[in-house]
C-alpha positions in Angstrom: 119.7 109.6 78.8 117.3 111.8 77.1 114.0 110.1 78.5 112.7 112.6 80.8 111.9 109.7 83.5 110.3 111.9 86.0 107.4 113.0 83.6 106.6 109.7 82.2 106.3 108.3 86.1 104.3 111.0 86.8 101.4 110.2 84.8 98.3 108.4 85.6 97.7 105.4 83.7 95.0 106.7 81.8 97.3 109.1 80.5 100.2 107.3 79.8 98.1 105.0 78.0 97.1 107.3 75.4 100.0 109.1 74.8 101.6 105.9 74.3 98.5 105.1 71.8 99.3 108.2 69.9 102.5 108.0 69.4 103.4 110.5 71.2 105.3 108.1 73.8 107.4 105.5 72.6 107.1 102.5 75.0 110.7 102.1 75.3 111.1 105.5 77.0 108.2 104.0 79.3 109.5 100.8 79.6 113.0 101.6 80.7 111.5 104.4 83.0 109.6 102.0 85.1 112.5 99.4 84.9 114.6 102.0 86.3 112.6 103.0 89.1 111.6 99.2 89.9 115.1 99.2 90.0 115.4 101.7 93.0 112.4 100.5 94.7 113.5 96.9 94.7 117.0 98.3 96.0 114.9 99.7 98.6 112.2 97.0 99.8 113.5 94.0 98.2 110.1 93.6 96.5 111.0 92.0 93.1 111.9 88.0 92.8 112.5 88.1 88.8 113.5 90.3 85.9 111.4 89.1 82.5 114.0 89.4 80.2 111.9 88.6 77.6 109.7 91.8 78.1 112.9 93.2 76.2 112.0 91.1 73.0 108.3 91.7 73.3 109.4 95.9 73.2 111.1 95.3 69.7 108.3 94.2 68.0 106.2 96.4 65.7 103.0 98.2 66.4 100.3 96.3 65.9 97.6 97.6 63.2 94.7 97.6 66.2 97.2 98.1 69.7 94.9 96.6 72.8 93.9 98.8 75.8 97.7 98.1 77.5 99.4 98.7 74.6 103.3 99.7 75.6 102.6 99.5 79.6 104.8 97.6 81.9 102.8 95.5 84.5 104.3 93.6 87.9 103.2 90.2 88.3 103.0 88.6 91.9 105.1 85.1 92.2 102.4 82.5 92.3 100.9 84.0 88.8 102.9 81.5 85.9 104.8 83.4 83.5 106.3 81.1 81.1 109.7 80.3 81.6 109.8 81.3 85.0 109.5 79.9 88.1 106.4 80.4 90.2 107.9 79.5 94.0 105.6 80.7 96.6 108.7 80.8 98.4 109.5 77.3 98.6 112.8 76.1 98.2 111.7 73.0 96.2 109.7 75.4 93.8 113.7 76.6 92.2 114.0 75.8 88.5 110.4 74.4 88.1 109.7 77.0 84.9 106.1 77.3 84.5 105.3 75.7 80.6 103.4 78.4 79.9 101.7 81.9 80.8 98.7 81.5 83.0 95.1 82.5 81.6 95.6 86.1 82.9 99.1 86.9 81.7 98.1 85.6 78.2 94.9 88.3 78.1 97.5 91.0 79.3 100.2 90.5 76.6 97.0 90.0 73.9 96.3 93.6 75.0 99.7 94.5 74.9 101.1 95.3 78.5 104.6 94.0 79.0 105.1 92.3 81.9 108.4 93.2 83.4 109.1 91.6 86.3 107.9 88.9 89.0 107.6 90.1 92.8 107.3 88.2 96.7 105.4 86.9 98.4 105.5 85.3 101.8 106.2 81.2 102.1 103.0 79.5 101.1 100.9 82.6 100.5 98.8 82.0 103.7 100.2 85.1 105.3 99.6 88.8 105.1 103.7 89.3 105.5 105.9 89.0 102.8 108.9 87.0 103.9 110.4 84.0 102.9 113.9 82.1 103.1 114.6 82.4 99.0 114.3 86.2 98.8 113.9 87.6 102.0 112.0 89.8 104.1 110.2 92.8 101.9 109.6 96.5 103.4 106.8 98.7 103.1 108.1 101.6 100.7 106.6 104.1 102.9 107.9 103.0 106.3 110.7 100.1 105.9 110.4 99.3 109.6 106.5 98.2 108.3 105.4 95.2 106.5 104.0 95.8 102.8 101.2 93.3 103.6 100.8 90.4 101.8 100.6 87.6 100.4 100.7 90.2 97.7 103.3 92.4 99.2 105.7 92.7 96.6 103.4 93.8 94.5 102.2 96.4 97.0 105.8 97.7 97.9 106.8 98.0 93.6 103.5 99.7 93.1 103.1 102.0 96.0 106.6 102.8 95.6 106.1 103.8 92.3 108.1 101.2 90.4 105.3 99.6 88.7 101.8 101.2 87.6 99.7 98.5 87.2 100.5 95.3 89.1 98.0 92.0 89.1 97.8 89.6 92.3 95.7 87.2 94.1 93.3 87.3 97.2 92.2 84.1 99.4 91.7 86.5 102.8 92.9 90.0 102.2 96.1 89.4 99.7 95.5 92.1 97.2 93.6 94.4 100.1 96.9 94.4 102.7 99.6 95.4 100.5 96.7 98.2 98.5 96.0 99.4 102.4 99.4 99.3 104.2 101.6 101.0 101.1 98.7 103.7 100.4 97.2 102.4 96.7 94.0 100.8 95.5 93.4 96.8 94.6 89.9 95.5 94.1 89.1 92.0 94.7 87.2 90.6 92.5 84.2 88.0 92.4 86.3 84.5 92.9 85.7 83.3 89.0 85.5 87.2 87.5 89.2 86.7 86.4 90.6 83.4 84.8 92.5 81.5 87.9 94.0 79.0 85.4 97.5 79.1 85.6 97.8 80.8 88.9 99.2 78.5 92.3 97.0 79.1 95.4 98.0 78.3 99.2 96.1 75.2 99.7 95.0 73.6 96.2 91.7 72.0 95.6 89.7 74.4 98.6 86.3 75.4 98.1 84.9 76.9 101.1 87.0 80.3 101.0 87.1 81.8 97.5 90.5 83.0 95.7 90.6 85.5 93.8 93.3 87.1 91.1 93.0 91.1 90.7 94.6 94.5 89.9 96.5 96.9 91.8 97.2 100.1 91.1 97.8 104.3 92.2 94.2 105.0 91.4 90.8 103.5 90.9 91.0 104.7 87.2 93.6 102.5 86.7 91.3 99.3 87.8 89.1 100.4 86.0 91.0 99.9 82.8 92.9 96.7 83.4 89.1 95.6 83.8 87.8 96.8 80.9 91.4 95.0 79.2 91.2 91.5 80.9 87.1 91.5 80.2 87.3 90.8 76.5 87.0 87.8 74.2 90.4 86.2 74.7 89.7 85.8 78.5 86.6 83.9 77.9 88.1 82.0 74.7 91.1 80.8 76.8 88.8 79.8 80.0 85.2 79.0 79.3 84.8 78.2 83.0 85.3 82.0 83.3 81.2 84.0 82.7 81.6 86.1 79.3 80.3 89.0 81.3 82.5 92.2 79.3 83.0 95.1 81.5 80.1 97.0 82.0 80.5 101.0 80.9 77.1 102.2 81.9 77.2 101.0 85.7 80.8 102.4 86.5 80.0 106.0 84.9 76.8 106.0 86.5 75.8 109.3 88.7 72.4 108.3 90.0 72.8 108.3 93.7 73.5 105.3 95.7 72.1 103.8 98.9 75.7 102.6 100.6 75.4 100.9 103.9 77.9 100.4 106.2 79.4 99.5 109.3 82.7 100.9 111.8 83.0 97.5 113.6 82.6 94.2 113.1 82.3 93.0 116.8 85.2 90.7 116.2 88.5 92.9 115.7 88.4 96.1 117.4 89.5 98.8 115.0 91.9 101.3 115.5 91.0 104.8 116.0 92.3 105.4 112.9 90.0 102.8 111.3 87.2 104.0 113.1 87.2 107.7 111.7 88.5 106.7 108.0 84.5 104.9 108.1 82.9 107.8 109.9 84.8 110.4 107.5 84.0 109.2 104.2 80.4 108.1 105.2 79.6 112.3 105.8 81.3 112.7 102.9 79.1 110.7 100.4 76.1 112.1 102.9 77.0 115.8 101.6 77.6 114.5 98.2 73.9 113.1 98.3 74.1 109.5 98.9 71.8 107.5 101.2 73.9 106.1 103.8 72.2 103.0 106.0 74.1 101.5 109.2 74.2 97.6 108.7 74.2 95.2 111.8 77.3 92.7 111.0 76.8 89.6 112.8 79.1 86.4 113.7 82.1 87.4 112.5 83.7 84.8 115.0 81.6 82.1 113.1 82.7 83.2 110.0 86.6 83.0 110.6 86.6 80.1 112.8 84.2 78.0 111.2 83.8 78.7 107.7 87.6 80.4 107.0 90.2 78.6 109.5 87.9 75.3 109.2 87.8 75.6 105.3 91.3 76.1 105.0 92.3 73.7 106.9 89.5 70.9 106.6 92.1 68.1 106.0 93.4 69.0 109.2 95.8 71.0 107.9 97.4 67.6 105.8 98.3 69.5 102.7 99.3 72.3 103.8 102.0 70.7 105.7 103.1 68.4 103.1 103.8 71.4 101.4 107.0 72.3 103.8 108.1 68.9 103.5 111.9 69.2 102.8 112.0 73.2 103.6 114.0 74.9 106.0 112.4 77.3 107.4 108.4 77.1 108.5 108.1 79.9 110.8 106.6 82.3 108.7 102.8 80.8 109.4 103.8 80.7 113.2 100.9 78.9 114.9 99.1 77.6 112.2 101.7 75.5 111.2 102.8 74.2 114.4 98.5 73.5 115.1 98.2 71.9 111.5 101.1 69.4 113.3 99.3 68.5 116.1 97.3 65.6 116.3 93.7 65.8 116.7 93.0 64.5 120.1 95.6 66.7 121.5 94.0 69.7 119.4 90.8 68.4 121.2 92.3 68.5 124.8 94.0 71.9 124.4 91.0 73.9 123.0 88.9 72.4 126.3 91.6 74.0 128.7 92.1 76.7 127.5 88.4 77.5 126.5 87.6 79.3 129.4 90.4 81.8 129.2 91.1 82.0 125.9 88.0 81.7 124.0 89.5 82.7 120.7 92.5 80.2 121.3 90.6 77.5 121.7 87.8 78.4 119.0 91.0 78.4 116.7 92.8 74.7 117.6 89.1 73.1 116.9 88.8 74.8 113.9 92.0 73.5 112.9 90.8 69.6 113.4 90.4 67.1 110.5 86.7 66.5 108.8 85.3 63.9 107.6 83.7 64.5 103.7 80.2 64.4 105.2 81.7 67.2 107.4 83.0 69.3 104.7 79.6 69.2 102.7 77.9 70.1 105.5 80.6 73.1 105.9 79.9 74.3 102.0 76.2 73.9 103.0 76.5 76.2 105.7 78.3 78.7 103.8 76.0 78.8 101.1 73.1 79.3 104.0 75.5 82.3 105.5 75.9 84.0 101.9 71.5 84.3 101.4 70.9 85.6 104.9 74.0 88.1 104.3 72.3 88.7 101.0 68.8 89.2 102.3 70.0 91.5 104.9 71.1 93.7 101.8 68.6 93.8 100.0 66.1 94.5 102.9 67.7 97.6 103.3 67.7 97.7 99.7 71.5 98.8 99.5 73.7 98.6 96.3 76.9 98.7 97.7 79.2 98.9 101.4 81.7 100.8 103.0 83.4 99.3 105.9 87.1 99.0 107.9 90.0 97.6 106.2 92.9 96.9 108.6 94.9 99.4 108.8 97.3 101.6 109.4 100.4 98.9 107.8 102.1 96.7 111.0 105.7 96.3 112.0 107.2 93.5 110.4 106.8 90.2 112.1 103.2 91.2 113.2 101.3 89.7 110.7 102.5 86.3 111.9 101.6 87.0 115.2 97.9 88.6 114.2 96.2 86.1 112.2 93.0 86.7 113.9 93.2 90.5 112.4 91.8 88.8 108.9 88.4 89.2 110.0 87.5 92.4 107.8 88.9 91.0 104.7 88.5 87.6 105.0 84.9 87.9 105.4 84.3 88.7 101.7 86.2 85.7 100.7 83.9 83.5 102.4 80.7 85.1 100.5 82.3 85.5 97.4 81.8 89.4 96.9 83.8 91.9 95.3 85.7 94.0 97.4 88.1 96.8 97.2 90.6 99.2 99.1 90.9 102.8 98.7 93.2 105.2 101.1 91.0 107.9 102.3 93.0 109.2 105.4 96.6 108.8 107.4 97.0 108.4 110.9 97.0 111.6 113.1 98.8 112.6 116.8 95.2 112.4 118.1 94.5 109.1 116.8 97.5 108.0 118.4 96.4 109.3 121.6 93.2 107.7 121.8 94.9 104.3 120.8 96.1 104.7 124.6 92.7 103.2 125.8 92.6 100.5 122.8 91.7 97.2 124.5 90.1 95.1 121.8 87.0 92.9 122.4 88.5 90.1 124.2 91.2 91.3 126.0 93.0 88.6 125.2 96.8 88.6 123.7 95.8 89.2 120.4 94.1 92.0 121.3 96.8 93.3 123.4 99.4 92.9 120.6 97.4 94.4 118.0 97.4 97.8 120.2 101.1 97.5 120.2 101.4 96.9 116.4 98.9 100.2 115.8 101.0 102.3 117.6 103.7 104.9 116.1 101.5 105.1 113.0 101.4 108.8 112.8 101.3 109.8 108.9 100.7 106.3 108.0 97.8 106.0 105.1 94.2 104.3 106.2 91.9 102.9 103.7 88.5 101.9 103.5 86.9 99.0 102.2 84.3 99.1 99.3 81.8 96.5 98.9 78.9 95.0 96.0 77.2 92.1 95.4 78.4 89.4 93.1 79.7 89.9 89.7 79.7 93.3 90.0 82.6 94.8 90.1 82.0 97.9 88.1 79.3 99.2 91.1 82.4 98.3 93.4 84.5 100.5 91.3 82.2 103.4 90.9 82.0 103.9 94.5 85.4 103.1 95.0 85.7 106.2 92.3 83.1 108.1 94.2 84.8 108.1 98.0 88.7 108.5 96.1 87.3 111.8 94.5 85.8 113.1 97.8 
C-alpha cells in the first residue's frame, strides 16, 4: 500500500533501471507495480496467457555483488518463447500441459542480467497471422482502441506494453510480428538481423524454413529502452549458450554517433497502397531529418509482388503448405489463417486450375494459389538461390546511392479486429525485410488526422481488387490513431537501426 505505483510506472526504463541499481528502488515495489497494472491491462485486452509464479521466488533472492543491466525489471515474454515450466502453445489446443524443459537461449541471458520475467502473453493460432486470436485464450484488443486488433503474432506483447503493463517485452518477427503490435498500440520494437538474437528455444510457425528469416526482438515505450535490452542480451552468456549466434557485443560508438547520415527512402512500395496517413508520416519525418541536416535520397523499390508471392508466400509454404496443416491436425478451430489454410488444403492441380481463371481478374488471387503449390527440392534451392540474387541487387542499389540507413511505411494506423485475416496481402512493407534479412524497426511519429480521413475517401489501392477495397474500409475511423514509420540498415547492424530510430523519435 505504500508503493507509490504511479511514479514507478512513470519512468522510462533507463531510469528505473538505475534507481533500482542504487538502491534507491527496491524491485519489489517495481515488481508488484507492473504486476498490478498487467493486471488491469490484461482485464482490459485479454493480453496475458500465464502468470510466472516463479518470478516471485527469483524477487527474494539477494543482490548480487555485480547486478546485470536488467537487474530488478519485470519483462513480458510472448507465448512461443520457452520459459521453463510453462507451456509454449501457439494457441493450439494439443500444445496444453507440454511444459517447456527449460528456458530458451534468450530468457536464460535475461534472467543472467537479472530481469524477471513475469508473465507469458498471446498470440494468434499458429503465429502466421498479424491478429492475435485463438480458441485457448481468446481474442486480444488493442489497448488504445478495443474495437482494434493489437497486431500480431506478437499482439499480446503489444497490447501489455502499449498499455503500460509491461516495460520491456521480447517477441518474434517472421513478416512483421514484433513491427504490428509496436505500430498499431503506439510503441517501438526493432527487428533484428534473423541470427543477431539466439532463436534456440523459441517455436516458430512453420519449423525447419529457410527462405523467410525469423527473428526474436525487444519491444518497448521508447527506443532507449531497445537500446538497453541490446546492450543486455549482447554479452558473453548469449554467445556461450549459442555459438551458432556471431559474438558481435553491442556496439556503443555507432548508436551515439552524431555525424550526419545519408537516409534514403521511399512512401510506396507499388504493391500496397498506403494510407494517407502512411503517406505523410514518410513525408513528415523525411523534412524533419532534412532540417536536422541529414541527406535524404528517394530509393526506387521494385517487385514487391515478386517478393511476397515468390519468395514469402512460396517460402512459407514450399511443402505445399504440408506442415503447416499438420499442425491443425486435431484442433477445433482453423479459421484464424482464413485463406491460407483452406489453399494449403487444396490439391495442386486444382490450385493450378483456379489461379488460370481467375488470372485475368484477379491477378493477385491467382499469383497467391500458385505460390501456394508444392516444390520439388530442386525447386526450393533454386528459390534460396534467387533470394540470395534479390538480397545483392537490393544491396547494390544501397550502396550506389551510398546510403547508411532507410525510412519507409509501416502499415498503419492498427485494423478492426478480424481484418488481419482478411488482409494478408498488407504484409508487403514488413515482410520485405524478412526476406533480405535486415534489421528493421518501428517508431510512432504521427496519429491519424480528420483530413487524413478525408482524403482516404478517394483510396483505391493499386489493383482495385477486393483487397484493395477492404483495406480502405479497415483504414477508415482512425482518427487519433498512432502511425509509425519504419527504420531500416544493413545487416548486423542494429545499433545504426537504433540511432536513427533515436534520431526521427526525438524530432
Amino acid at each position: 500500500p505504500s508503493v507509490n505505483m504511479v511514479s514507478i510506472l512513470s519512468l522510462p526504463l533507463l531510469e528505473l533501471s538505475k534507481k533500482i541499481q542504487d538502491g534507491s528502488l527496491p524491485p519489489e515495489h517495481v515488481f508488484y507495480a507492473y504486476v498490478g497494472k498487467a493486471l488491469q491491462i490484461a482485464t482490459e485486452t485479454n493480453c496475458i496467457t500465464e502468470y510466472l509464479e516463479e518470478s516471485e521466488t527469483q524477487l527474494r533472492k539477494a543482490k548480487p555483488e555485480k547486478p546485470g543491466l536488467l537487474y530488478g525489471v519485470p519483462v513480458s515474454i510472448k507465448d512461443s518463447i520457452d520459459c521453463q515450466g510453462h507451456d509454449s502453445t501457439l494457441g493450439f489446443l494439443k500444445n496444453i500441459n507440454r511444459p517447456a524443459a527449460e528456458d530458451s537461449v534468450v530468457v536464460q541471458v535475461l534472467r543472467r542480467q537479472g530481469a524477471v520475467p513475469f508473465v507469458k502473453t498471446n498470440v494468434p493460432q499458429s503465429l502466421i497471422s498479424y491478429d492475435c486470436k485463438n480458441l485457448l485464450f481468446g481474442q486480444t484488443f488493442n489497448p488504445l482502441l478495443y474495437t482494434r486488433s493489437p497486431g500480431g503474432s506478437s499482439g499480446g506483447e503489444g497490447a501489455l506494453v502499449g498499455g503500460g503493463g509491461s516495460i520491456l517485452g521480447f517477441g518474434t518477427d517472421v513478416g512483421g510480428s514484433l513491427r504490428f503490435p509496436a505500430a498499431f498500440c503506439g510503441i517501438c520494437a526493432l527487428k533484428p538481423t534473423g541470427n543477431r538474437l539466439s532463436k534456440k528455444g523459441v517455436v516458430s510457425g512453420v519449423l525447419g524454413q529457410k527462405a523467410v528469416a525469423a527473428a526474436v526482438g525487444p519491444i518497448a515505450k521508447d527506443v532507449e529502452s531497445l537500446a538497453l535490452c541490446m546492450r543486455a542480451l549482447l554479452c558473453e552468456d548469449m554467445f556461450n549458450l549459442d555459438s551458432t549466434v556471431p559474438p558481435l557485443p553491442f556496439n556503443e560508438e555507432v548508436y551515439s554517433g552524431t555525424q550526419p547520415l545519408r537516409i534514403g527512402y521511399y512512401e510506396t512500395d507499388f504493391f500496397t497502397m498506403p494510407s494517407p496517413a502512411m503517406r505523410r508520416a514518410v513525408r513528415e519525418t523525411k523534412q524533419l531529418l532534412e532540417d536536422a541536416g541529414h541527406t535524404l535520397v528517394p530509393f526506387e523499390i521494385m517487385n514487391v509482388d515478386h517478393v511476397i508471392f515468390n519468395f514469402c508466400l512460396r517460402g512459407l509454404f514450399a511443402d505445399g503448405g504440408v506442415s503447416f496443416i499438420k499442425k491443425f491436425k486435431g484442433e477445433l478451430e482453423k479459421s484464424s489463417t482464413g485463406l491460407l489454410f483452406w489453399l494449403a488444403m487444396s490439391p495442386d492441380w486444382l490450385k493450378s486450375v483456379l489461379s488460370s481463371i481467375v488470372k485475368p481478374f484477379m491477378p493477385r488471387f491467382s499469383a497467391i494459389i500458385r505460390s501456394m503449390k508444392a516444390n520439388t527440392v530442386d525447386e526450393v534451392w533454386s528459390l534460396h538461390h534467387e533470394i540470395e540474387e534479390f538480397c545483392h541487387q537490393f544491396i547494390a542499389q544501397w550502396k550506389k546511392l551510398n546510403l547508411d540507413v532507410m525510412i519507409c511505411p509501416m502499415l498503419g494506423p492498427a485494423l478492426g479486429i478480424g481484418y488481419p485475416k482478411k488482409l494478408s496481402v498488407a504484409v508487403s512493407y514488413t515482410m520485405l525485410y524478412n526476406a533480405l534479412d535486415f534489421p528493421a524497426g518501428v517508431v510512432p511519429v504521427t496519429t491519424v488526422t480528420d483530413e487524413d480521413e478525408e482524403e482516404l475517401k478517394g483510396y483505391q489501392g493499386y489493383f482495385r481488387d477486393w483487397w484493395d477495397r477492404t483495406l480502405a474500409k479497415a483504414f477508415r475511423g482512425s482518427s487519433g490513431l498512432p502511425v509509425a514509420v519504419q527504420c531500416v540498415a544493413l545487416p548486423w547492424q542494429e545499433e545504426l537501426c537504433l540511432r536513427l530510430m533515436k534520431e526521427v523519435e526525438t524530432l
